[in-house]
C-alpha positions in Angstrom: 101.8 57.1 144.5 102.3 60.8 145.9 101.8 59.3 149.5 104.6 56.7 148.7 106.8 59.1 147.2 106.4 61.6 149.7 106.7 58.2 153.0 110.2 57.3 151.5 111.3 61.1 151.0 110.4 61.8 154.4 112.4 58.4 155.5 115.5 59.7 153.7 116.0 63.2 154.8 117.0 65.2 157.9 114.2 68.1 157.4 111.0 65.6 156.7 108.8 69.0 157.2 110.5 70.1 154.4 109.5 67.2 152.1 106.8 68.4 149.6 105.0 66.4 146.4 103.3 67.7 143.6 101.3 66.1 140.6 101.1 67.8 137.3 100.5 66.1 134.3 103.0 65.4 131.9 103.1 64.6 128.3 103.6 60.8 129.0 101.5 60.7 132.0 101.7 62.3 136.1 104.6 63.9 137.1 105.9 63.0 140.8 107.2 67.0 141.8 109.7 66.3 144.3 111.1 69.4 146.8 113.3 68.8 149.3 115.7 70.9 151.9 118.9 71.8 150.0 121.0 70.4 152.4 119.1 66.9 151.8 119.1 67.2 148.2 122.4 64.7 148.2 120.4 62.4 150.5 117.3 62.0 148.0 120.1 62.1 144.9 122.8 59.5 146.6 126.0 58.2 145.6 126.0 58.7 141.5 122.0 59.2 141.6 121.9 55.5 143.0 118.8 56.8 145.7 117.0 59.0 143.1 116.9 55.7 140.6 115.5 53.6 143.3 112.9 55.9 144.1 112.0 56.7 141.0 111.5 52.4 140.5 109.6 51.5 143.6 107.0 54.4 142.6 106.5 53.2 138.6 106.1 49.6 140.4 103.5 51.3 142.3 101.8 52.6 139.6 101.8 49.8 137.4 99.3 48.1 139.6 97.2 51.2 139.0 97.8 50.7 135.0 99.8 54.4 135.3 103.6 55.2 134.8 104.8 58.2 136.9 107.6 59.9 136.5 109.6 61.5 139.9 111.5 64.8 139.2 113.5 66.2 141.8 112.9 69.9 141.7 115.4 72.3 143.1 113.8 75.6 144.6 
């Protein structure tokens, strides 16, 4: 799941250097750390958090096959 999170970042951004993902654990399960350039934070966000709510669904799809349910933040340095 980091892999996938951090393949679509990287696909959405201007800086894809700058893309990093961490896993902590959560209460509820894994938490998806998700750092980006500032200037591509609105890229990863998108119009009325639109992009963020897709990425956050395609990687708890993925991680239902694995029996896990992820949760992506989008962490602001």
């Amino acid at each position: 799941m980091k892999e996938l999170l951090e393949y679509v970042a990287r696909h959405l951004v201007d800086e894809p250097d700058a893309v990093e993902v961490t896993e902590v654990e959560g209460d509820r399960g894994p938490v998806l750390q998700l750092r980006v350039d500032p200037d591509d934070m609105g890229q990863v966000i998108g119009r009325g958090g639109r992009t963020a709510r897709a990425i956050r669904t395609v990687v708890k799809a993925a991680g239902t096959r694995d029996s896990v349910s992820p949760y992506v933040e989008i962490v602001e340095d």
